[in-house]
C-alpha positions in Angstrom: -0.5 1.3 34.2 -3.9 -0.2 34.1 -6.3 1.9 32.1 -9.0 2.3 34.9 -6.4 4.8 36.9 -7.3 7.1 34.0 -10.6 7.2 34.2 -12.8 9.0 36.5 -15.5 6.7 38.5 -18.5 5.5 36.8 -21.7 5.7 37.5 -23.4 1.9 37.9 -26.9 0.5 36.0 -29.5 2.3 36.3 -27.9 5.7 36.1 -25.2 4.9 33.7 -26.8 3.4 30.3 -24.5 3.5 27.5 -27.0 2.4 25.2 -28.9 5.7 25.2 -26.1 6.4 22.9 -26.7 4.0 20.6 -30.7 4.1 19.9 -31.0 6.2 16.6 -29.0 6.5 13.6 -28.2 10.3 14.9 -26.9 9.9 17.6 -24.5 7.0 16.9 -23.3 9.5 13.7 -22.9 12.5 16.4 -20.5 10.6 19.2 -18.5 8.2 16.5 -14.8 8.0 17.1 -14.1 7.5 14.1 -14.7 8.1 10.5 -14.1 6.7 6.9 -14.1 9.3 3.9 -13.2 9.3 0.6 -9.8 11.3 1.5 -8.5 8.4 3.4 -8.1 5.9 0.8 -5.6 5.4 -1.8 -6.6 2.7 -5.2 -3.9 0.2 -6.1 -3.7 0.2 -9.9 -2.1 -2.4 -12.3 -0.7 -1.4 -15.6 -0.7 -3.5 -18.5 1.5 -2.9 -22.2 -0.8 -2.2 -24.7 -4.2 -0.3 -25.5 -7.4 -0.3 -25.1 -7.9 -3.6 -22.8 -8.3 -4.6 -19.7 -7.4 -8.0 -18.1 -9.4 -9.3 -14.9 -7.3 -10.3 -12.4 -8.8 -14.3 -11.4 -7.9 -14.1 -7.6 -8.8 -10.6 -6.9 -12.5 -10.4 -7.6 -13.5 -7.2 -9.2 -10.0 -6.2 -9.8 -8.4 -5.5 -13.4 -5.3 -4.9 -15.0 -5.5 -1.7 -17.3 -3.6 -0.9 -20.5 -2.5 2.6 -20.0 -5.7 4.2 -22.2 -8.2 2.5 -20.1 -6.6 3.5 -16.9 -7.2 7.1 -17.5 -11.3 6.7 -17.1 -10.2 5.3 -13.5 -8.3 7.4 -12.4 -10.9 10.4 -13.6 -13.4 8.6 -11.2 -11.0 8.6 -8.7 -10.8 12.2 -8.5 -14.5 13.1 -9.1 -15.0 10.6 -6.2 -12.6 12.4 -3.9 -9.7 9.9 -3.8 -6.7 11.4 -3.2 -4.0 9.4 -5.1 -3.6 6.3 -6.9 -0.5 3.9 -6.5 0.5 1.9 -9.8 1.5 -1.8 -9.6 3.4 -2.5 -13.9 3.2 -6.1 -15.1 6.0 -6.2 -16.8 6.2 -8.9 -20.2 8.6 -11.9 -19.5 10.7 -11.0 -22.1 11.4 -7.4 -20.2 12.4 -9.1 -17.0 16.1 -9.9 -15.9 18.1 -11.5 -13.2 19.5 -8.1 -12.7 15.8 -6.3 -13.3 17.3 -3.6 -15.7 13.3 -2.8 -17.2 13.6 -1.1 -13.3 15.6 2.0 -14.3 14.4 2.1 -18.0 12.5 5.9 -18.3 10.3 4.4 -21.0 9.1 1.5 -18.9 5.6 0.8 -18.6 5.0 2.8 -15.1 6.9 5.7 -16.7 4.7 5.9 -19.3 1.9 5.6 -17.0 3.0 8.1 -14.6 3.8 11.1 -17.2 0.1 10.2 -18.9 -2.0 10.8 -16.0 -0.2 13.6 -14.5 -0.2 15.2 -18.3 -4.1 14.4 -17.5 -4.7 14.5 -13.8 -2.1 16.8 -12.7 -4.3 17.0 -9.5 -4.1 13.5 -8.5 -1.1 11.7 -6.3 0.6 9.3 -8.0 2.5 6.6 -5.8 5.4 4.9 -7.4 6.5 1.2 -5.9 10.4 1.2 -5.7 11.3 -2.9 -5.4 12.3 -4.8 -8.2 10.2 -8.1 -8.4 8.0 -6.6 -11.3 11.4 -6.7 -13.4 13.4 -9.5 -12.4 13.0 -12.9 -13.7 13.7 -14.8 -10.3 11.2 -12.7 -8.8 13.1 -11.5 -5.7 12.8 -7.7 -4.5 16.6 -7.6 -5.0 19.8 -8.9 -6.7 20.5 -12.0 -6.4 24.1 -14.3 -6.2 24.3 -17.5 -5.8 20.3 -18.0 -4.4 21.2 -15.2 -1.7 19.8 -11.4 -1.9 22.1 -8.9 -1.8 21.3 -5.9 0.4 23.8 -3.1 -0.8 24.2 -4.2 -4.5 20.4 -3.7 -5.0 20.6 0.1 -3.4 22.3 1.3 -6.7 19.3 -0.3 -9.0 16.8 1.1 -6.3 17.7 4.8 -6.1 18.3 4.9 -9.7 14.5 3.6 -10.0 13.4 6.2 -7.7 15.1 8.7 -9.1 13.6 7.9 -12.7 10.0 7.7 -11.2 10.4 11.0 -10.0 11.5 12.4 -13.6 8.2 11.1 -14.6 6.0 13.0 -12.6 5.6 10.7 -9.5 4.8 12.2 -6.4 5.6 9.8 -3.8 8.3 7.2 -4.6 7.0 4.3 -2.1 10.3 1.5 -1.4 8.8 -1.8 -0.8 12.1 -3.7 -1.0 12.8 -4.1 2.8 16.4 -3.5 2.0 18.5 -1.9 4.7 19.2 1.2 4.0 17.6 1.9 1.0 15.8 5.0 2.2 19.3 7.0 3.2 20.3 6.3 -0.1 17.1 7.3 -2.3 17.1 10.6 0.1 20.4 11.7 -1.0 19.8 10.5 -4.6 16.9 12.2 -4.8 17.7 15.7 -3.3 21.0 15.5 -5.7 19.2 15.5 -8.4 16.2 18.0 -8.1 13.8 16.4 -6.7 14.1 17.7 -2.9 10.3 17.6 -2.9 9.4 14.1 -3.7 8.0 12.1 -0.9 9.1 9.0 0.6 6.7 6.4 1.8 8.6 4.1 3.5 7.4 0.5 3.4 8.9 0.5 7.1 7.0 -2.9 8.4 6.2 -5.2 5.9 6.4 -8.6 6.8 7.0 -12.1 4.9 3.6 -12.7 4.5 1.5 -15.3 3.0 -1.5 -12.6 2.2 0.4 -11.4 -0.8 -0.4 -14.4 -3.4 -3.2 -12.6 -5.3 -1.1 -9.6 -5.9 1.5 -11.7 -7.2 -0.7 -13.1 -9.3 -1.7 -9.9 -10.8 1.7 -8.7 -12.0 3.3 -11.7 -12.7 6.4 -12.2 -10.1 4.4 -15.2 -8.0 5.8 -17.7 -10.9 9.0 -16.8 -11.4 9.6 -16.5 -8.0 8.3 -20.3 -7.5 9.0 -22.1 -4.2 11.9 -19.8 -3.0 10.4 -17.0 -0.5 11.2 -13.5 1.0 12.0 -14.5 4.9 15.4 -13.1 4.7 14.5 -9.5 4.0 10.8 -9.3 4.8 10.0 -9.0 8.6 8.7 -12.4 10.3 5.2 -11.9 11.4 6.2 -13.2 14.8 7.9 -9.5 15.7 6.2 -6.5 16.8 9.4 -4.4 18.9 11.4 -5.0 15.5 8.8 -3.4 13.2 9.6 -0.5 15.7 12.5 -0.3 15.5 12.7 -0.9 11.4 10.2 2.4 10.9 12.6 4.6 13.4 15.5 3.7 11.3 13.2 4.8 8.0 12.1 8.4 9.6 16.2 8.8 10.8 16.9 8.1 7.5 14.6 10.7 6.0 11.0 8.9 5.0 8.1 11.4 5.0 5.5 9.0 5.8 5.6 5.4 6.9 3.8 1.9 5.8 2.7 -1.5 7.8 1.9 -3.9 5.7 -0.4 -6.3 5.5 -3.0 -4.7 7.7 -5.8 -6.2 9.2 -3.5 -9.3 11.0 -1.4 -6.4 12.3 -3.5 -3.6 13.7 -1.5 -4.1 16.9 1.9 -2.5 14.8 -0.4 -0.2 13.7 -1.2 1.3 17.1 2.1 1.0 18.3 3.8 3.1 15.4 1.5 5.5 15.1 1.6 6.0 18.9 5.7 5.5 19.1 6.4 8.1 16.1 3.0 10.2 15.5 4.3 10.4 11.5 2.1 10.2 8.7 1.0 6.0 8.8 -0.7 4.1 6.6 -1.5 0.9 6.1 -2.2 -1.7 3.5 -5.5 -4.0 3.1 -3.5 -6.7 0.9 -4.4 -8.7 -2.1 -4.6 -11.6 0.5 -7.5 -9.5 2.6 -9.5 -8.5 0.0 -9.9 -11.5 -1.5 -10.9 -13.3 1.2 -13.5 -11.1 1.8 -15.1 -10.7 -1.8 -15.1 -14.0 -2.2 -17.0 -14.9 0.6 -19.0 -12.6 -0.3 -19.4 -14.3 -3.4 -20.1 -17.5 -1.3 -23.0 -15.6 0.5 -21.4 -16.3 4.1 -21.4 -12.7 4.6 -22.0 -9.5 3.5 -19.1 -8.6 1.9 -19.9 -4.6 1.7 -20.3 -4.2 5.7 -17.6 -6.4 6.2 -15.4 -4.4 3.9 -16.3 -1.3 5.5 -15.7 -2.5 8.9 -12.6 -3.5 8.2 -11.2 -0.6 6.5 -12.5 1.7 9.6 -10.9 -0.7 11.9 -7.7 0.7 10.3 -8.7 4.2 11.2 -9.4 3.3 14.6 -5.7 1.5 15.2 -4.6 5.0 14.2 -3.6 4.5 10.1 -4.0 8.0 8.7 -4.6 6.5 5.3 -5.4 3.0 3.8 -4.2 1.3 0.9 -6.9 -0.7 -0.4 -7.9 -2.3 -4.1 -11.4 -1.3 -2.4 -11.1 2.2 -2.7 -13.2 3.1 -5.8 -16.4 1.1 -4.7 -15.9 2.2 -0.9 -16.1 5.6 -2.1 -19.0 5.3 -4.1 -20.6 4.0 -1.6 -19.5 6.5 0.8 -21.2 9.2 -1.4 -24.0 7.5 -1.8 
């Protein structure tokens, strides 16, 4: 139905001037739609073995990776900066990774160190745990692999027994980004069997094979090993929008508490049609890919980066994303307060 049945008649120029509504800064603030705050955004974090250093991460300007002593200082701004929660990205040392991605299930891996340390610390802050398996495996593929194929119900074993060993140490929301079928059923059941009925799920429901996510491959090491071979077989193609539909319905059946698209800014669209299709919990994610893109130009000088990454991130609010993944989060809220 076209929208202008819903609305009633308008009053024509001279009588109708919407730009009354725009002619001081007060006025624009009182009748916004919309609005960013420091309680929408969740900070990507990568965690790196060691102490006390910090590695910059070359196609992510601004963006490090921490050793688990210099993470705590940023995740204690995140919380005096309002930021709800925090979602940690390991890179994993070559000699740690497998074909079968065994580091995974290991309770003393690097992110389980991570995850009992800060909520030892920061027991106010969320921690989101990534559930997929290319930080650990050698081929870099988000599942097991035989004979160059990638096996959908073989990886569901290493996957909930991941899920269940981030939730042993202390993670709030255990977030699959695998795109395997099934895999939230499965890390449902495992994880209500074993205690931890209260977990959350955040379902990477729509993720699609994108080629946005080379920066964040850089940063924890899978975007070598997995070398010219690709994700199309599990990842959505970007091409689909009533699939991504009908990919988060099975994730809610299945029992996820809130639900991911991902990338975000080249699919606003899925967006709007999940939130408006399942009115869950949805977020989305401003990939490596988007933010780079952006700092860098702004690094270039051919715009300014700050508005432009502010724009963007409330153009996710106003497609309807209840929360926003974004390696921006720290210096948007900063400049939010100020």
């Amino acid at each position: 139905m076209p929208l202008s049945r819903h609305l009633p008649p308008l009053a024509a120029f001279p009588r109708s001037r919407p730009r009354r509504l725009r002619r001081t800064a007060w006025i624009r603030s009182l009748v916004a739609e919309h609005r960013l705050c420091s309680a929408d955004l969740i900070q990507p974090l990568f965690v790196l073995e060691g102490s006390d250093r910090s590695e910059a991460v070359a196609s992510m300007p601004g963006v490090q990776r921490f050793t688990i002593d210099r993470l705590l200082p940023v995740i204690e701004r995140c919380c005096a900066l309002g930021i709800p929660a925090v979602a940690l990205f390991p890179v994993t040392p070559a000699e740690r990774k497998s074909a079968g991605g065994e580091e995974a299930c290991n309770p003393e891996n690097l992110l389980c160190r991570a995850m009992r340390a800060i909520r030892k610390r920061f027991p106010e802050i969320g921690i989101v745990g990534d559930v997929a398996l290319d930080p650990y495996t050698s081929h870099g593929q988000d599942g097991l692999v035989e004979e160059g194929r990638v096996l959908n119900d073989e990886t569901l074993d290493v996957l909930v027994r991941q899920a269940c060993c981030q939730a042993e140490a202390g993670c709030d929301v255990v977030a699959p980004s695998d795109m395997m079928d099934g895999r939230i059923g499965a890390i449902r059941a495992a994880l209500d069997g074993n205690g931890h009925d209260e977990t959350l799920i955040l379902a990477y429901a729509a993720k699609y094979a994108s080629a946005f996510y080379g920066p964040f491959r850089d940063a924890v090491g899978s975007g070598g090993a997995l070398g010219r071979a690709d994700k199309k077989t599990y990842q959505m193609d970007p091409a689909n929008g009533e699939e991504a539909i009908r990919e988060v319905a099975h994730d809610i059946a299945e029992g996820a508490d809130m639900v991911m698209v991902k990338p975000g800014l080249p699919y606003l669209d899925v967006v709007r049609r999940v939130k408006e299709a399942f009115q869950v919990p949805t977020m989305a994610y401003q990939v490596s890919g988007e933010y780079a893109m952006i700092k860098a130009a702004g690094e270039k000088g051919w715009l300014d980066a700050d508005a432009c990454m502010l724009e963007s991130l409330l153009a996710f609010k106003r497609a309807g994303a209840d929360a926003i993944l974004t390696y921006a989060a720290l210096e948007t809220a900063e400049r939010l307060r100020s």
